[in-house]
Backbone of each chain as ProteinMPNN parsed JSONL, in Angstrom:
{"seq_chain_A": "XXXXXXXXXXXXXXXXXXXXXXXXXXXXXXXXXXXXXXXXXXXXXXXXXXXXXXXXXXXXXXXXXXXXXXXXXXXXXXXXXXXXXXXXXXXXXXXXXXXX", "coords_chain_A": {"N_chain_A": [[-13.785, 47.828, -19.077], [-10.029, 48.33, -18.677], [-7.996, 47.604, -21.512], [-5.916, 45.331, -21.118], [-4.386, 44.023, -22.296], [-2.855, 46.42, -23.494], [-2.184, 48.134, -21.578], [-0.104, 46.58, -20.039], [1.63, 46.826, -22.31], [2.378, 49.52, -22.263], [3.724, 49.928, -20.426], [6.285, 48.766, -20.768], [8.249, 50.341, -21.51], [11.095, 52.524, -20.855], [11.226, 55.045, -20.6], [8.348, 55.734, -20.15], [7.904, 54.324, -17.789], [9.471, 55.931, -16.542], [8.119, 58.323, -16.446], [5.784, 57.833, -15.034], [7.224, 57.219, -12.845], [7.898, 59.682, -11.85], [5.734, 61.168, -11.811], [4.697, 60.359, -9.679], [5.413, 61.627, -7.825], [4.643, 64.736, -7.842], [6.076, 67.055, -7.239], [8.225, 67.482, -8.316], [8.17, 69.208, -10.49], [7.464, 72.038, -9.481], [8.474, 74.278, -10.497], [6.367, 74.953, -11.958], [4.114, 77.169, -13.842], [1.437, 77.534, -14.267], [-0.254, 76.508, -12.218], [-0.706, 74.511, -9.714], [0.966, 71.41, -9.629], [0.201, 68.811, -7.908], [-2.769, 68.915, -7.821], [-3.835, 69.971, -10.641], [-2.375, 68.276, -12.209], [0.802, 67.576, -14.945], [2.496, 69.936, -16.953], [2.482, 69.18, -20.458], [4.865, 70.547, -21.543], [6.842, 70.395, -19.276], [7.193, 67.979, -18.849], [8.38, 67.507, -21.382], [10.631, 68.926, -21.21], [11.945, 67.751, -19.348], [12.467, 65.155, -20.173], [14.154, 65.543, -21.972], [13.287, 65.371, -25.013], [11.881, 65.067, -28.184], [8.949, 66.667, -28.518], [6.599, 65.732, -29.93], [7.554, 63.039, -29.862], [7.348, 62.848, -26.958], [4.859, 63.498, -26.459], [3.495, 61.197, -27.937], [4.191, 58.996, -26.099], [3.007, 59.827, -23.584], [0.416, 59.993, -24.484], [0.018, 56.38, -25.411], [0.11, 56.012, -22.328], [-2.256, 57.501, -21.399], [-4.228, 56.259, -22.865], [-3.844, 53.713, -21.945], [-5.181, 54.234, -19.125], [-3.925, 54.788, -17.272], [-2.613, 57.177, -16.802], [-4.51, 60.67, -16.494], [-5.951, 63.466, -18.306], [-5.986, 66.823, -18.46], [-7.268, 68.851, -19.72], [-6.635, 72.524, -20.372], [-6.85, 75.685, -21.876], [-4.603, 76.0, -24.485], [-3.157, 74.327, -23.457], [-2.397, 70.982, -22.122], [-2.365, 68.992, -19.39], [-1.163, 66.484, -17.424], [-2.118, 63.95, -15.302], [-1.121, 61.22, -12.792], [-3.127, 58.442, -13.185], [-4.921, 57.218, -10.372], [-6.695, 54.984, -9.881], [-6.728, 53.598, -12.096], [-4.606, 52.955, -12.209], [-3.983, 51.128, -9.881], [-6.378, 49.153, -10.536], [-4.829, 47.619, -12.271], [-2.451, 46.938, -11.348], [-4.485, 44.882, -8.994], [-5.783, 43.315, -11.332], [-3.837, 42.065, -12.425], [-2.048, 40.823, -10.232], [-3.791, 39.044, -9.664], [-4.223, 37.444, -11.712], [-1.567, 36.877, -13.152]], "CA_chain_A": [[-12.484, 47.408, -18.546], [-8.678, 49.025, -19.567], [-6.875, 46.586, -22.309], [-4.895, 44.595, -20.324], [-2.81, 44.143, -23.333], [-2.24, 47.476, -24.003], [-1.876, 48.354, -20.501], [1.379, 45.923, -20.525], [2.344, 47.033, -23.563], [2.519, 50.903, -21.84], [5.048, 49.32, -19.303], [7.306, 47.729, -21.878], [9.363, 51.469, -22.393], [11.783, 52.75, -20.055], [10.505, 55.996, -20.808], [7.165, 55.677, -20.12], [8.022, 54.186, -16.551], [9.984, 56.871, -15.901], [7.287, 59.262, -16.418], [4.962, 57.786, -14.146], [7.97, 57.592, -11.422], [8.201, 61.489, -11.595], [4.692, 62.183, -11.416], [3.932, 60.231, -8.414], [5.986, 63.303, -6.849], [4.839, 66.263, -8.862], [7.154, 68.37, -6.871], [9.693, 67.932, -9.356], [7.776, 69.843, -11.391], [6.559, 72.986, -8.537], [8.276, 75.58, -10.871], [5.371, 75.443, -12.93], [3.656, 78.795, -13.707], [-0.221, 77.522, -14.902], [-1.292, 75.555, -11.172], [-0.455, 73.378, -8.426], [0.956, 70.243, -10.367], [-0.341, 68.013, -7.301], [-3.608, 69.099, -8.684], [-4.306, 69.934, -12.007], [-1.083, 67.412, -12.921], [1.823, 68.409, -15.003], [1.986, 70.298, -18.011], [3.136, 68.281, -21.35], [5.784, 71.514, -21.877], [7.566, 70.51, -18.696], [7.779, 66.921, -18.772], [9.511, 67.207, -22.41], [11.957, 69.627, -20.596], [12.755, 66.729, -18.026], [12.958, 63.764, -20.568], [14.73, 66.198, -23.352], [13.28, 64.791, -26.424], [11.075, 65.999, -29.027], [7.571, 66.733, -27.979], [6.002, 64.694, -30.428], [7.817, 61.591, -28.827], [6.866, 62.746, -25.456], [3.163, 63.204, -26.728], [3.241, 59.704, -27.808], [4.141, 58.264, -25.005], [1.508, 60.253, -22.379], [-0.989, 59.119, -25.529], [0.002, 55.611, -24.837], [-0.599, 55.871, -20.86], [-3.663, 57.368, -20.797], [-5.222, 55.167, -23.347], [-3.655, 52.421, -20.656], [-5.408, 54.641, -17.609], [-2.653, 54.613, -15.804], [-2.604, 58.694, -16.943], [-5.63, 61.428, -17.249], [-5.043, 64.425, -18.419], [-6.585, 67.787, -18.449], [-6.69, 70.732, -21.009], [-6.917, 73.982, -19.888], [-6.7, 76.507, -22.577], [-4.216, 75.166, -25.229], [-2.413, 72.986, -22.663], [-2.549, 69.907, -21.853], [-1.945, 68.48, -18.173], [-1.223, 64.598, -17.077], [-1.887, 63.304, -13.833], [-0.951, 59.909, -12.294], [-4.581, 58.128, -13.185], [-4.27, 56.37, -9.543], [-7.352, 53.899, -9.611], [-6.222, 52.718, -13.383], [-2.887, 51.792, -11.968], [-4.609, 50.176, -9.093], [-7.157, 48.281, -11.042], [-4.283, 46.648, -13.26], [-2.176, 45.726, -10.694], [-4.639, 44.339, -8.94], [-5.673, 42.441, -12.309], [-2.118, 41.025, -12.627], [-1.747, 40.08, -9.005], [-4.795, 37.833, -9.765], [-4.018, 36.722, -13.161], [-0.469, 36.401, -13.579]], "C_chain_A": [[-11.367, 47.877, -19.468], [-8.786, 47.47, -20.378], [-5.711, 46.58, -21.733], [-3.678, 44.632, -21.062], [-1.752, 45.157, -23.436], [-1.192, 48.558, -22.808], [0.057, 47.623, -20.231], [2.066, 46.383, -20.93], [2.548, 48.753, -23.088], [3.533, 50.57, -20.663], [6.447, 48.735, -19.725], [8.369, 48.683, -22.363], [9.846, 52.477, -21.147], [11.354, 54.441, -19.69], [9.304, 56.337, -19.973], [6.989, 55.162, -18.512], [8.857, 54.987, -15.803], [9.221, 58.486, -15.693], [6.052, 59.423, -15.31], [5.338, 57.591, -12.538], [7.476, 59.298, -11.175], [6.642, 62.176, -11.074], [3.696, 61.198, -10.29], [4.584, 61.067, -7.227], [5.953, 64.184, -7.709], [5.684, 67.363, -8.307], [8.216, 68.209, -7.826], [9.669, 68.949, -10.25], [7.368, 71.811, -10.41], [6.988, 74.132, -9.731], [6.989, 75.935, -12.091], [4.519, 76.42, -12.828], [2.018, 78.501, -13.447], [-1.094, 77.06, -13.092], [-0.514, 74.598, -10.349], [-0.356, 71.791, -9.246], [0.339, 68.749, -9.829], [-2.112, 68.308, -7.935], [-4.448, 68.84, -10.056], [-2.871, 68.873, -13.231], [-0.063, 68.391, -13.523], [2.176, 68.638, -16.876], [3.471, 69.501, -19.304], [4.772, 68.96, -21.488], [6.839, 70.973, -20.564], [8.922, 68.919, -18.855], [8.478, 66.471, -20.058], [10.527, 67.899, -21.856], [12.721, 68.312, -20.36], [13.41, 65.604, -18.946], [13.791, 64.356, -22.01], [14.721, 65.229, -24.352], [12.353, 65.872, -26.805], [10.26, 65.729, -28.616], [6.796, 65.959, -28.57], [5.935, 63.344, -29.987], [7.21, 62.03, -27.638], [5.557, 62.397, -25.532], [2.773, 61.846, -26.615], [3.187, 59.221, -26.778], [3.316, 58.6, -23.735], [0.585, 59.651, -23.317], [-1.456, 57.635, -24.632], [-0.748, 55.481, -23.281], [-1.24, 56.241, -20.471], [-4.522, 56.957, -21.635], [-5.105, 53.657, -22.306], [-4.603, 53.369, -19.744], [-4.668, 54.355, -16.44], [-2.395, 56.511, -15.999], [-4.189, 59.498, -16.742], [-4.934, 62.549, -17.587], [-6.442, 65.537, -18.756], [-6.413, 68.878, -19.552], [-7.301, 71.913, -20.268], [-6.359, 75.26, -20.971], [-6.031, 76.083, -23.943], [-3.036, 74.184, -24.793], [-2.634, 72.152, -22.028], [-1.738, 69.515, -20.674], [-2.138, 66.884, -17.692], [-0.733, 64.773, -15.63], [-1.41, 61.719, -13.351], [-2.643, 59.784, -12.424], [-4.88, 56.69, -11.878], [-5.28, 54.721, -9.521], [-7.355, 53.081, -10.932], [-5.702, 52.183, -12.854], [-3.36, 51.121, -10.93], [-5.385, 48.903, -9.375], [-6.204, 47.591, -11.929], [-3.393, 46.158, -12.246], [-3.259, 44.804, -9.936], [-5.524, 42.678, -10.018], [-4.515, 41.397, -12.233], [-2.026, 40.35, -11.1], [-3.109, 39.207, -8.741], [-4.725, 36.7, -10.572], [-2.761, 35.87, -13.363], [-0.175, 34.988, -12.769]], "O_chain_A": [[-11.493, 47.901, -20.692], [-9.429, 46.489, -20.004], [-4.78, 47.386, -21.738], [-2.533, 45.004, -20.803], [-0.523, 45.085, -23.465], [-0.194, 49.266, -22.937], [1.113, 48.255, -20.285], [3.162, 46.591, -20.41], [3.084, 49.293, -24.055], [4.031, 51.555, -20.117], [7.404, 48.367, -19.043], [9.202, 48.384, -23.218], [9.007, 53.145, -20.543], [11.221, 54.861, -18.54], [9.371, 57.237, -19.136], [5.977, 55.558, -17.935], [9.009, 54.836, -14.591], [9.615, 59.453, -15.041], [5.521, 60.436, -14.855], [4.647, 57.661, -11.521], [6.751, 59.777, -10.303], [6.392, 63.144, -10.356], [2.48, 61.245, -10.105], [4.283, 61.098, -6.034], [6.939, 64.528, -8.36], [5.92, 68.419, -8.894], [9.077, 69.081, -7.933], [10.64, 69.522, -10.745], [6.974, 72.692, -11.174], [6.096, 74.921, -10.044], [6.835, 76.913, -12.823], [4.074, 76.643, -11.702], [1.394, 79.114, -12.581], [-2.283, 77.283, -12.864], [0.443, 73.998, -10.838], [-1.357, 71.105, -9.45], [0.04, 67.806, -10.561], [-2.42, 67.406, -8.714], [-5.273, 68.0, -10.414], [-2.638, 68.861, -14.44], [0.131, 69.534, -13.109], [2.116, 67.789, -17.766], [4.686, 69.355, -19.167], [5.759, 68.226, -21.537], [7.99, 71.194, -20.939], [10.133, 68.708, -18.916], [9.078, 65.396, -20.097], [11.599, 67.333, -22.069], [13.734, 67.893, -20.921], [14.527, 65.14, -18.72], [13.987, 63.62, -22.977], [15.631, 64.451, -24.639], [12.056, 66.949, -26.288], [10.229, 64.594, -28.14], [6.1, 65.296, -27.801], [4.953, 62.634, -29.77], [6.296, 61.269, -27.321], [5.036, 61.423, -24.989], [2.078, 61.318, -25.747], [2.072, 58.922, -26.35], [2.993, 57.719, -22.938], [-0.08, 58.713, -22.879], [-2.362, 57.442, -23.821], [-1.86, 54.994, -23.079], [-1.489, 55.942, -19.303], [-5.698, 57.184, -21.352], [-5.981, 52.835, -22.036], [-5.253, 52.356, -19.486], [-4.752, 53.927, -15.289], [-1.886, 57.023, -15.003], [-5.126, 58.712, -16.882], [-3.744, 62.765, -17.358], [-7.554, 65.2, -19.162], [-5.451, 69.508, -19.99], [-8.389, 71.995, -19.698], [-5.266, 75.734, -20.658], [-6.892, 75.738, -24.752], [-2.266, 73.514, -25.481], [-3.248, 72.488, -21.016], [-0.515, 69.627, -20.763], [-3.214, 66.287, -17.657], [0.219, 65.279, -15.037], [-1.629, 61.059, -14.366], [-3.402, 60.642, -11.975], [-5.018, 55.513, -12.21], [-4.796, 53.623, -9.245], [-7.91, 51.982, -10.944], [-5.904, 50.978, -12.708], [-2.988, 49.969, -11.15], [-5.23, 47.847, -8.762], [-6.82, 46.728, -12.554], [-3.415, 44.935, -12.107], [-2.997, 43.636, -10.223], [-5.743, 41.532, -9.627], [-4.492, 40.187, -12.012], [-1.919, 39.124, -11.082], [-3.369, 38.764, -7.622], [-4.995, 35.515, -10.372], [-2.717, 34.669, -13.629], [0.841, 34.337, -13.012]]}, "seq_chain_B": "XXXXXXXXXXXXXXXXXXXXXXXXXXXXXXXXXXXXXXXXXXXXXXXXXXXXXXXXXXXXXXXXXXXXXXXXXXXXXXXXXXXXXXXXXXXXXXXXXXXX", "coords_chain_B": {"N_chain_B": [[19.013, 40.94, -12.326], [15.906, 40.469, -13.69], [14.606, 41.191, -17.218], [13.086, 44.061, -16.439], [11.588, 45.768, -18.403], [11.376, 43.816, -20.625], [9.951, 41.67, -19.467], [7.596, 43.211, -19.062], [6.585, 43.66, -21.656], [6.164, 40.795, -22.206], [3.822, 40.123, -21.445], [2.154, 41.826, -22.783], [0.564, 40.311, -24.584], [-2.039, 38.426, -25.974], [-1.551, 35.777, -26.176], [0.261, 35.087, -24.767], [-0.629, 35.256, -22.711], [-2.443, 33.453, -22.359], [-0.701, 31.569, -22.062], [0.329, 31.283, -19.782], [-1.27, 31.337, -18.096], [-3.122, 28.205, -18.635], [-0.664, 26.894, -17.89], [-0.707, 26.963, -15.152], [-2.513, 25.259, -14.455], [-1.782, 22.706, -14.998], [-3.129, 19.926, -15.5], [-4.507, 20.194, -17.446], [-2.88, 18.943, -19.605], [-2.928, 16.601, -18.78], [-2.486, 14.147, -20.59], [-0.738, 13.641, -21.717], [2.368, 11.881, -22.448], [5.217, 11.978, -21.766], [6.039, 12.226, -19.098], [4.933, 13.453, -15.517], [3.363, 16.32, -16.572], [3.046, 18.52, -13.946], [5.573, 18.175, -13.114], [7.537, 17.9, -15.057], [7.25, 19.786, -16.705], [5.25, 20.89, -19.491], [5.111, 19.54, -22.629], [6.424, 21.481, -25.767], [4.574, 20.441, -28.1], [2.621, 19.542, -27.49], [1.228, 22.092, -26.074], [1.591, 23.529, -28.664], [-0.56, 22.288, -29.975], [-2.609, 22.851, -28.132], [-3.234, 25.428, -28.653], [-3.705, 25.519, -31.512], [-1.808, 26.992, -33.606], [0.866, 27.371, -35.778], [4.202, 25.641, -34.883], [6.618, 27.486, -35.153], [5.662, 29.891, -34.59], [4.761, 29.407, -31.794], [6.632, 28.444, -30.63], [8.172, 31.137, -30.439], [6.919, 32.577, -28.633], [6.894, 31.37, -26.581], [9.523, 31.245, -26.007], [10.179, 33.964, -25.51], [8.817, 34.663, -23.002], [10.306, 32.85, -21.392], [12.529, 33.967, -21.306], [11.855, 36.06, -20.141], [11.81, 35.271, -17.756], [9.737, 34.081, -16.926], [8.852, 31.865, -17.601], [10.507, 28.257, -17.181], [12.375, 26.045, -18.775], [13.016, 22.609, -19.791], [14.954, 19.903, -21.2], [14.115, 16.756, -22.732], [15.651, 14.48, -24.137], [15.011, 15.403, -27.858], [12.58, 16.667, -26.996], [11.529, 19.878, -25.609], [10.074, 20.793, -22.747], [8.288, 23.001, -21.079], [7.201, 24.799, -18.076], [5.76, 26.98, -15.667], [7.81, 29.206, -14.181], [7.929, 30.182, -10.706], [9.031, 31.265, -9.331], [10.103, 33.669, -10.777], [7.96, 34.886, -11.832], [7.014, 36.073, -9.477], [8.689, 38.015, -8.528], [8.417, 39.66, -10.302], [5.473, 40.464, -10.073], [6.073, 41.664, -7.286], [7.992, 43.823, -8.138], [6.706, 45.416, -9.918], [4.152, 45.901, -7.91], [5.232, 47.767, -6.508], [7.149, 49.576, -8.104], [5.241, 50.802, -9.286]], "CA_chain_B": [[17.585, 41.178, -12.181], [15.23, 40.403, -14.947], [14.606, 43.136, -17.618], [11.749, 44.343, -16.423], [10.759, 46.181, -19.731], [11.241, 42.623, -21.408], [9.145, 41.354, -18.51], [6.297, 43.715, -19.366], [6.19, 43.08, -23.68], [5.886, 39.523, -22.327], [2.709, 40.19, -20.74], [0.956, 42.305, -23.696], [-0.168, 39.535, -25.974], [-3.341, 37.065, -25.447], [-1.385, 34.137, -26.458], [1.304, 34.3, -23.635], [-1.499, 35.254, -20.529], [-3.424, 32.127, -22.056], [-0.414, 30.087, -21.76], [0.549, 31.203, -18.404], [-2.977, 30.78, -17.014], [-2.905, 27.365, -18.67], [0.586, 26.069, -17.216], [-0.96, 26.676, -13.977], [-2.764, 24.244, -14.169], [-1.089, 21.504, -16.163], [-3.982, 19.192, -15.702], [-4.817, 20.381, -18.684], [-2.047, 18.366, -19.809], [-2.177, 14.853, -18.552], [-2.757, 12.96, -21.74], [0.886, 13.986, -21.97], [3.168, 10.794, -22.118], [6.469, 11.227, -20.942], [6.43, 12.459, -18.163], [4.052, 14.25, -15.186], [3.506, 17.435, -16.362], [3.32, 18.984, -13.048], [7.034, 18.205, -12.494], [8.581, 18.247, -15.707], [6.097, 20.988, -17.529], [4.275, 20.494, -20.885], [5.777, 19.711, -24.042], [6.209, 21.982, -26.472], [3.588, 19.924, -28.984], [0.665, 19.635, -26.37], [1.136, 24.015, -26.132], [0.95, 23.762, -30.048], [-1.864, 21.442, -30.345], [-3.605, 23.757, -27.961], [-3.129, 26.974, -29.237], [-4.106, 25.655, -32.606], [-1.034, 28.05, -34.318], [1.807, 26.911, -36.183], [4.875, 25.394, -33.916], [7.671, 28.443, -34.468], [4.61, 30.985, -34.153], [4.435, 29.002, -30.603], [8.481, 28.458, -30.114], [8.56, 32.377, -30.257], [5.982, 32.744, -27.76], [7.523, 30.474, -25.093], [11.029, 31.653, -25.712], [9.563, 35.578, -25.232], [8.043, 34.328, -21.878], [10.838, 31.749, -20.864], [13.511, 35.246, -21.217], [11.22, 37.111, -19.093], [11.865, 34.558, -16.687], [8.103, 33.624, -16.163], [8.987, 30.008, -17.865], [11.248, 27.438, -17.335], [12.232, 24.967, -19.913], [13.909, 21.513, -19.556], [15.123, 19.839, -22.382], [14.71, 15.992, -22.47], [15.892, 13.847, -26.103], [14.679, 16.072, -28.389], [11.942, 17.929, -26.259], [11.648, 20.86, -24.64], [9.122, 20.956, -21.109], [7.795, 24.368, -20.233], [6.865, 25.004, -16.784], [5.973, 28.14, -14.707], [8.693, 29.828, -13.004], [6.874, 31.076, -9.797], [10.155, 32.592, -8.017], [10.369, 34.984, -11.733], [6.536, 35.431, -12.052], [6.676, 36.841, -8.031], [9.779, 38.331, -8.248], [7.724, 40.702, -11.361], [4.543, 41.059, -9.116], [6.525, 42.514, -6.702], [8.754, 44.986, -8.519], [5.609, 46.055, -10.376], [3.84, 46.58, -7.065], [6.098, 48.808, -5.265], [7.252, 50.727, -8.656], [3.993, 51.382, -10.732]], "C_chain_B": [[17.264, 41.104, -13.705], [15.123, 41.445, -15.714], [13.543, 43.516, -17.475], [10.791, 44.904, -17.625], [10.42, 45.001, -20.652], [9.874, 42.005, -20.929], [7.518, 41.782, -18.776], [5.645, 43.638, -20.744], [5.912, 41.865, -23.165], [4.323, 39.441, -22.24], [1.278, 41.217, -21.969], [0.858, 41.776, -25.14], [-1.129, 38.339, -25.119], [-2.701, 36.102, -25.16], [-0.565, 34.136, -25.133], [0.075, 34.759, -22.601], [-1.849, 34.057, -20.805], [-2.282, 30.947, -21.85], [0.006, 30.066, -20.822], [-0.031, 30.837, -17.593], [-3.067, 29.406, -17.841], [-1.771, 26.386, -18.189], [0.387, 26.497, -15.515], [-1.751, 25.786, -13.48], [-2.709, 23.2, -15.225], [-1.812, 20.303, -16.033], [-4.798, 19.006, -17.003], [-4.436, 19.662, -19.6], [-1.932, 16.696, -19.76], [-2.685, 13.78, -19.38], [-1.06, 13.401, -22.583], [2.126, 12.688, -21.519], [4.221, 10.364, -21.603], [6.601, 11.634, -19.939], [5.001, 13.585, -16.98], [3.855, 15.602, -15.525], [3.683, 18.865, -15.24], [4.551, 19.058, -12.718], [7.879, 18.486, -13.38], [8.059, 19.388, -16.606], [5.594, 20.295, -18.844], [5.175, 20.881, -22.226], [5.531, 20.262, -24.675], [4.839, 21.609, -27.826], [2.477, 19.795, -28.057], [0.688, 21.099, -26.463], [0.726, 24.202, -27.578], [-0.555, 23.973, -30.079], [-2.855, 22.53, -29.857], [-3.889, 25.058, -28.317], [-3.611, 26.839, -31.092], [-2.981, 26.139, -33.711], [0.47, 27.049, -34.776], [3.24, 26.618, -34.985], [5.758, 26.706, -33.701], [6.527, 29.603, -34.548], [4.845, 30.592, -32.137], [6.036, 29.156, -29.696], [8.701, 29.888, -29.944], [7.803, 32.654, -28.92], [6.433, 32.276, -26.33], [8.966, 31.076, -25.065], [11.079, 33.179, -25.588], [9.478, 35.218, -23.773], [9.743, 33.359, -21.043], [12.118, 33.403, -21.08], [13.118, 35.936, -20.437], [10.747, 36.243, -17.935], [10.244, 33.994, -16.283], [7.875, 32.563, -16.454], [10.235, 29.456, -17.785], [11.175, 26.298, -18.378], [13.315, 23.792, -19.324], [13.73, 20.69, -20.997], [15.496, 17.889, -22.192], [14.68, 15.04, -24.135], [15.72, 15.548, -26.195], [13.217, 17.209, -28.263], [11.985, 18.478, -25.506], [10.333, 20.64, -23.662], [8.982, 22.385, -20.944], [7.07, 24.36, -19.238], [6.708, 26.725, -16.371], [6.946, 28.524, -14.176], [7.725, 30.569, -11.681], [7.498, 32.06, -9.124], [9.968, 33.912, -9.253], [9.057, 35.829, -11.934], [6.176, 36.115, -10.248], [7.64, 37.669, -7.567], [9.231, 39.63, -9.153], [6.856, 41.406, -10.84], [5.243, 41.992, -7.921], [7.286, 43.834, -6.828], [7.14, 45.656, -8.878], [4.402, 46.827, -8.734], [4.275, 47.859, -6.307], [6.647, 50.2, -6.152], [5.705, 51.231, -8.959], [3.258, 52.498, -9.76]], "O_chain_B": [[17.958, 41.475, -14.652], [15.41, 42.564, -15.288], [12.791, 43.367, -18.439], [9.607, 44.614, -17.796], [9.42, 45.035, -21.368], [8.902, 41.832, -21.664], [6.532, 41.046, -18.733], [4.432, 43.568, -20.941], [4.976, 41.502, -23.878], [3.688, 38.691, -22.981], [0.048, 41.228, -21.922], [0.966, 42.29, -26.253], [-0.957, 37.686, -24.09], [-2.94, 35.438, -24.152], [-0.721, 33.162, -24.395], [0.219, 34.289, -21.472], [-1.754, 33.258, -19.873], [-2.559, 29.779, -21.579], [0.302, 28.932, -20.446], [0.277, 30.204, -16.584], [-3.446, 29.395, -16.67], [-1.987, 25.176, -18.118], [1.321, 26.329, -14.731], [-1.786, 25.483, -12.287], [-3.526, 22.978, -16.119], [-1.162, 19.358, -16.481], [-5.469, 18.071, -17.438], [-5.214, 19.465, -20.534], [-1.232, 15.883, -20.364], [-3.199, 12.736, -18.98], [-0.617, 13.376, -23.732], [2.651, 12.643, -20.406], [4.502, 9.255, -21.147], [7.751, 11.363, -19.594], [4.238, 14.348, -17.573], [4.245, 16.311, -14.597], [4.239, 19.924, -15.53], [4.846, 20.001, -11.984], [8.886, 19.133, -13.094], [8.948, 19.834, -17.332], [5.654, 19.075, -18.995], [5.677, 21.916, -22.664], [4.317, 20.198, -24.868], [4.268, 22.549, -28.378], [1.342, 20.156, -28.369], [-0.206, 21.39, -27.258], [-0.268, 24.874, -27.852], [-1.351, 24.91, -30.147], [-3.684, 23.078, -30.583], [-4.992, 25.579, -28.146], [-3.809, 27.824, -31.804], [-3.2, 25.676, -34.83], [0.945, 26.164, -34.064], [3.301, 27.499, -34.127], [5.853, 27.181, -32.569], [7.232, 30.612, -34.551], [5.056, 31.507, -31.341], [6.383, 29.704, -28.65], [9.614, 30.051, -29.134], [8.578, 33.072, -28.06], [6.279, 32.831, -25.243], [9.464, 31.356, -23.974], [12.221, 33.638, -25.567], [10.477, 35.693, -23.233], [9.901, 33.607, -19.847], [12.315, 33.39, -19.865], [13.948, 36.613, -19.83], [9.695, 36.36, -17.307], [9.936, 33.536, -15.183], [6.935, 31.965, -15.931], [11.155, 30.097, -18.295], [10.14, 25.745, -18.749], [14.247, 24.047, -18.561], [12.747, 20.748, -21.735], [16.57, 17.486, -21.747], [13.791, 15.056, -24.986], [15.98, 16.476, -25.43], [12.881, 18.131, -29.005], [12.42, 18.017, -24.451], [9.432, 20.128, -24.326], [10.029, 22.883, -20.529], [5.999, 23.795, -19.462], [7.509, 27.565, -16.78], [6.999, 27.837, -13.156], [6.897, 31.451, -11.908], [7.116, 33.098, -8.584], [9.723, 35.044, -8.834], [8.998, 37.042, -12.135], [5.064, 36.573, -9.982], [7.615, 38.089, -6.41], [9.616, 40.718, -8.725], [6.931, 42.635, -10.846], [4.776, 43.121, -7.763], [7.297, 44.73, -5.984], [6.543, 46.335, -8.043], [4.031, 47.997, -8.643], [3.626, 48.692, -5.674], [6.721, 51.342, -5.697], [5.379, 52.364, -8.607], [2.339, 53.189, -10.2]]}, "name": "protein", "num_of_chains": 2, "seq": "XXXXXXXXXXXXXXXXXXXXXXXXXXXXXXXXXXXXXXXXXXXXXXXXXXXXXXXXXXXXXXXXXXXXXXXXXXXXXXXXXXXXXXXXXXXXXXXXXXXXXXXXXXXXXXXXXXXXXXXXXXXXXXXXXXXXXXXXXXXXXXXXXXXXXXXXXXXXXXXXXXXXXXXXXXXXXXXXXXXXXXXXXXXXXXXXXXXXXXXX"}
């Protein structure tokens, strides 16, 4: 089972819920060169474009949400791709809409 | 509207799920003297007692939770009552459903 806690605690940064808005429409992302972002998700290089910070911060924060499973993410060569992880985020709300 | 990011730090620590899932059922409670707990909530010193943990370890805990709208407090003499909010704790389930 995810950590409920931690899971929470990956919801708690404005950031981090704005990341998982965007990539439940990867078309925001289509100009990507590597693959079909509905697919193979969306590559780390873009989504620091979108949230213009430093990549390190961005890193962190995909870290965070797919140690929650609310992310997965793929490597393909020396890049790294994050998808919406849909039956994480399913399995915690329906946690919380039991619990809370 | 609540802050939802507040809303979600409330939710990633043990101590506040166990005292949410305990103030639902405030039976837990009724060796509690002044008043029904069901109506007026559970005194801050019965939440101690049960949690074992020092009182402002506990006063932080409830006033984290009672900001993120998911407790109500009433204040009678010199104690405070904590109660469930159910409109703030369904008012959360629902944002969280529809964004996440």
């Amino acid at each position: 089972m995810a950590d409920r806690l931690e899971q929470s605690k990956a919801l708690s940064s404005e950031t981090r819920i704005a990341i998982l808005d965007w990539l439940r429409r990867p078309e925001h992302f289509l100009h990507q060169e590597t693959g079909d972002p509905h697919e193979i998700g969306v590559c780390v290089t873009l989504i620091t474009e979108k949230l213009d910070m430093a990549q390190p911060t961005v890193s962190r924060h995909l870290e965070l949400l797919r140690r929650a499973e609310f992310l997965s993410v793929r490597k393909i060569g020396r890049w790294a791709f994050f998808k919406r992880n849909e039956v994480g985020i399913s399995d915690y709300k329906e946690w919380l809409n039991e619990h809370l």
